[in-house]
C-alpha positions in Angstrom: -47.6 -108.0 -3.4 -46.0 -110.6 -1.1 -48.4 -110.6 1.9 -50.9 -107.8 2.0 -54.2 -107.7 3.8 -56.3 -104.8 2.6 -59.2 -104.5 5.2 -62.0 -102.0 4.9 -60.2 -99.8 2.1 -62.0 -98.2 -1.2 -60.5 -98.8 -4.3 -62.0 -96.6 -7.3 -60.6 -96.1 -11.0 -57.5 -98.4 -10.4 -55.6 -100.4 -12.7 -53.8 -103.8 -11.3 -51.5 -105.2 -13.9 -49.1 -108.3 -13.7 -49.7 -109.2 -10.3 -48.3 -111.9 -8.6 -49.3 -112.6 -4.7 -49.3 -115.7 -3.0 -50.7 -114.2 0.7 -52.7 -111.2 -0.4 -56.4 -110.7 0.6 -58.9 -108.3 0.2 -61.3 -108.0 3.4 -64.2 -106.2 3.3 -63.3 -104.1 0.7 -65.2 -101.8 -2.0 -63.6 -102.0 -5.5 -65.2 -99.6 -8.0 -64.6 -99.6 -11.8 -60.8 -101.4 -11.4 -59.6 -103.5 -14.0 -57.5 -106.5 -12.8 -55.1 -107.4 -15.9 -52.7 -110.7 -15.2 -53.2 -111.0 -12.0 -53.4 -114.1 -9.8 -56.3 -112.4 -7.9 -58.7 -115.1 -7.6 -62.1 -114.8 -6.3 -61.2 -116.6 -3.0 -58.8 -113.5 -2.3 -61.9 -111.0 -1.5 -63.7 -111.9 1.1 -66.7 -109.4 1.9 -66.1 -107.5 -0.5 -68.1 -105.3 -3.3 -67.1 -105.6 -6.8 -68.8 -102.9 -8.7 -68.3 -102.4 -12.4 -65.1 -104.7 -12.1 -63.0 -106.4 -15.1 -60.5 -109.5 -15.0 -58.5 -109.6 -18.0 -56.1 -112.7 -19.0 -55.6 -114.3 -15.9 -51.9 -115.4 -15.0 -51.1 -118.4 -16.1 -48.6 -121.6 -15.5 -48.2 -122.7 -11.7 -50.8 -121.1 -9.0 -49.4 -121.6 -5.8 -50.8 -120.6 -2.4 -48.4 -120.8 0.1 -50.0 -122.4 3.1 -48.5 -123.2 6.6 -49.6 -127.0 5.9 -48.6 -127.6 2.3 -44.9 -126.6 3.6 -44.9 -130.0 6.1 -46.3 -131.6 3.4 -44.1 -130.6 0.7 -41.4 -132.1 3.4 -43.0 -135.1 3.9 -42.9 -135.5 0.6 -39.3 -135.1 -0.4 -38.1 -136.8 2.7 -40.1 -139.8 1.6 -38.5 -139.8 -1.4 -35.7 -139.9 -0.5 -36.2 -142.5 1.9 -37.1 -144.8 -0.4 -33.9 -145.0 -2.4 -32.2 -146.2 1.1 -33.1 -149.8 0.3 -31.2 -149.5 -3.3 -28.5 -148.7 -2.3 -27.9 -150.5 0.5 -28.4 -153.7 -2.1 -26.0 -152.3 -4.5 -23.5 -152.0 -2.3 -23.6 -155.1 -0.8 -23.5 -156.9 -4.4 -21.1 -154.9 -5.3 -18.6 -156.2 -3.1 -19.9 -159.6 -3.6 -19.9 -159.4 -7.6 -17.5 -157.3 -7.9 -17.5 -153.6 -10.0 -16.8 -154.7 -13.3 -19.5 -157.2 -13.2 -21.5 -155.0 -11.6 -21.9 -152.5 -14.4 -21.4 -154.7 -17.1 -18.4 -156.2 -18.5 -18.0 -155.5 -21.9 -14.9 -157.4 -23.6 -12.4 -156.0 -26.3 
């Protein structure tokens, strides 16, 4: 599941197994007897919702990312910044460059 939104549904007797969602929410939901096996399904994703005789097994694991309208200007930010800070570098190795000169530059390493 991409982006689901489950609102006001019954889930009895099912079986979720290596699931991966990053926008998927249960709202107001009643989940009977379902086992949850590798899932990212985290508590956070049911909101209202009745658990009743439920079971998570082995969460996913390695990188949980939620995608969020804010963390994509931030993850921006944060690359453009970097980037931006390498300006200065290279701006001063190019000038010494052409006042040192390339071999000197990188080393000059007689035979």
């Amino acid at each position: 599941f991409k982006e689901v939104r489950f609102e006001d549904s019954l889930f009895e007797d099912c079986y979720f197994e290596d699931v991966t969602s990053s926008e998927t929410f249960f709202e107001n939901c009643t989940i009977i007897s379902t086992v949850f096996y590798n899932t990212d399904l985290y508590e956070h994703k049911f909101i209202n919702c009745r658990l009743i005789n439920s079971t998570f097994m082995k969460e996913k694991e390695g990188c949980h990312l939620d995608f969020e309208e804010d963390n994509d200007f931030l993850i921006y930010l944060v690359s453009f910044l970097g980037s931006l800070s390498v300006l200065p570098g290279n701006i001063i190795s190019a000038l010494l460059m052409d006042k040192i000169g390339r071999i000197k530059m990188i080393g000059e390493w007689g035979c």
